[in-house]
N, C-alpha and C positions, 0 to 999 in steps of 0.2 A: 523584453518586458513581460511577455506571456509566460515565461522559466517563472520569475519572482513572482510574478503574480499569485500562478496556481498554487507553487511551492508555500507562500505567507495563505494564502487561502485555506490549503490544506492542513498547516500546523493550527492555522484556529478550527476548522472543524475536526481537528485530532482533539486537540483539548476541549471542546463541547460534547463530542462524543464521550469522551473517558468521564469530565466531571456530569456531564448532564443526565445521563442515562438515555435508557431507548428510547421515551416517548421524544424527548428533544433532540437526542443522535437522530431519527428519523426525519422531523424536518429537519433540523439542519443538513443533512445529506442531500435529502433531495432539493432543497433547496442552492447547496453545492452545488451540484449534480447540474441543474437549470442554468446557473450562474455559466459554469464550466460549456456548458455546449453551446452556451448564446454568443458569451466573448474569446473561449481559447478555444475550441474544438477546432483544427483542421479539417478534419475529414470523419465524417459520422462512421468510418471503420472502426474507430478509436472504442465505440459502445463496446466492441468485441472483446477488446481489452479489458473495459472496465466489467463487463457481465462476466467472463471470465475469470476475474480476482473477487469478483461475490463467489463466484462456484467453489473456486480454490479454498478459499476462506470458509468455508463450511465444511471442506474435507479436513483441511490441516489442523485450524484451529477448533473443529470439532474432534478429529482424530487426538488432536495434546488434553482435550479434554476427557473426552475416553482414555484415554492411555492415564489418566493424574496428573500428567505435564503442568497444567491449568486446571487452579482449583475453585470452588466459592469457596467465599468463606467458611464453608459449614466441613470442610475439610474431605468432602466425599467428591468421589469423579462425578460430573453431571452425566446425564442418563438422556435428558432433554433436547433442546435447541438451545445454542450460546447464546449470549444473550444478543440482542439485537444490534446496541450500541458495538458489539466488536465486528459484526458484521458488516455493519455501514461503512466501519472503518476500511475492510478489506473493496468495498465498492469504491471509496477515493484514493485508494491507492492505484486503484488502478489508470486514474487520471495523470500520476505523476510521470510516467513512462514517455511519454510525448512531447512533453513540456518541462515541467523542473526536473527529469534525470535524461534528459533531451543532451546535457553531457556526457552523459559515458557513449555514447553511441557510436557501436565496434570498436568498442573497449571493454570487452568479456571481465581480464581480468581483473579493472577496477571496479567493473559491477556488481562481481562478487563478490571482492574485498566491501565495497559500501553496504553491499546486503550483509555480510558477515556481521559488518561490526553496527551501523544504525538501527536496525529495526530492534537488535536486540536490547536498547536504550529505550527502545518505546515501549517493548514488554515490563522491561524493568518498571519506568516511570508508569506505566498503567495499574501496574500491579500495585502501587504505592498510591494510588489515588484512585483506588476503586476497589470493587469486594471481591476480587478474582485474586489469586495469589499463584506465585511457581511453586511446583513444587521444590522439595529439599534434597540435595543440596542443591541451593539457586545455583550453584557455578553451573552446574551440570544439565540443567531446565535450559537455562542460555545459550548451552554450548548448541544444544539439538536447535533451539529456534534458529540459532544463526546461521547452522549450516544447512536447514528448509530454505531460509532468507540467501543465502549465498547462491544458491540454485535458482530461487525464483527471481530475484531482481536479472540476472544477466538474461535471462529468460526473457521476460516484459521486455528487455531492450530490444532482441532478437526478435520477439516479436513484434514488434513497432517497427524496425526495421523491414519484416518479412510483408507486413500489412501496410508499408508505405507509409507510416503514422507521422513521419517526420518532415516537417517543410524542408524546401532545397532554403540552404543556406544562401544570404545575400552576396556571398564571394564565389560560392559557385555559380549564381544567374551571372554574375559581371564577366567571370571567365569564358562561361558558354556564348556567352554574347561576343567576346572576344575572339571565340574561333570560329 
């Protein structure tokens, strides 16, 4: 129940974020952010995670924006801080790693395959609903996001794994009780 939860949680403060902009991405985030540590956090190591995927998020997706990867609308590379709302967003990602991608776990290679091919759907639809844009050729903007996203999702898992982020499942207590 805690997977769907965060997961449905997450996809509405992805779309708050994207259409709201910063001032409402921000609370909505933290407001997330409170929801998530009251009712799904396992184990407050998880913050590591999640402060973590803020840091990441300021290199990557400030580095695609230095680089033109990501553009304003004003067609020029930003110089600046991204904006806030994409930032938020790389802080509730990093919630998902524990709980809604709580499946791939040591499952590298379908971790990468979901990073490959999902997040690059979120650029897309971001870009189409808000003032940031890829650059051109979009195939080519995609391809680089997916293969940072192919890297970092098996990443989060491994580390979820390494940080203990994930509860023992109900059929491993039953077995351990068993021997």
């Amino acid at each position: 129940m805690k997977a769907i939860t965060n997961t449905a949680l997450f996809q509405l403060v992805w779309l708050i974020c994207v259409v709201g902009g910063s001032p409402v991405a921000l609370i909505a985030t933290l407001v997330y952010l409170s929801i998530h540590q009251h009712y799904l956090m396992n184990n407050k190591a998880e913050w590591r995670l999640i402060v973590l995927f803020g840091v990441l998020g300021c290199l990557i997706d400030g580095g695609l924006f230095k680089m033109g990867i990501l553009l304003p609308d004003s067609g020029e590379p930003l110089d600046g801080i991204m904006p806030i709302w994409l930032l938020c967003l790389w802080f509730c990602v990093g919630t998902l790693f524990a709980h809604g991608l709580r499946f791939l776990q040591s499952r590298y290679f379908a971790a990468a395959l979901a990073g490959f091919i999902g997040p690059a759907f979120s650029y897309f639809a971001g870009a189409k609903l808000t003032d940031i844009n890829l650059a051109q050729p979009t195939f080519e903007s995609l391809l680089l996001i997916s293969i940072i996203w192919a890297i970092l999702v098996p990443m989060g898992v491994w580390l979820s794994e390494k940080w203990q982020l994930y509860p023992s499942l109900p059929e491993q207590n039953e077995h351990e009780e068993l021997t």
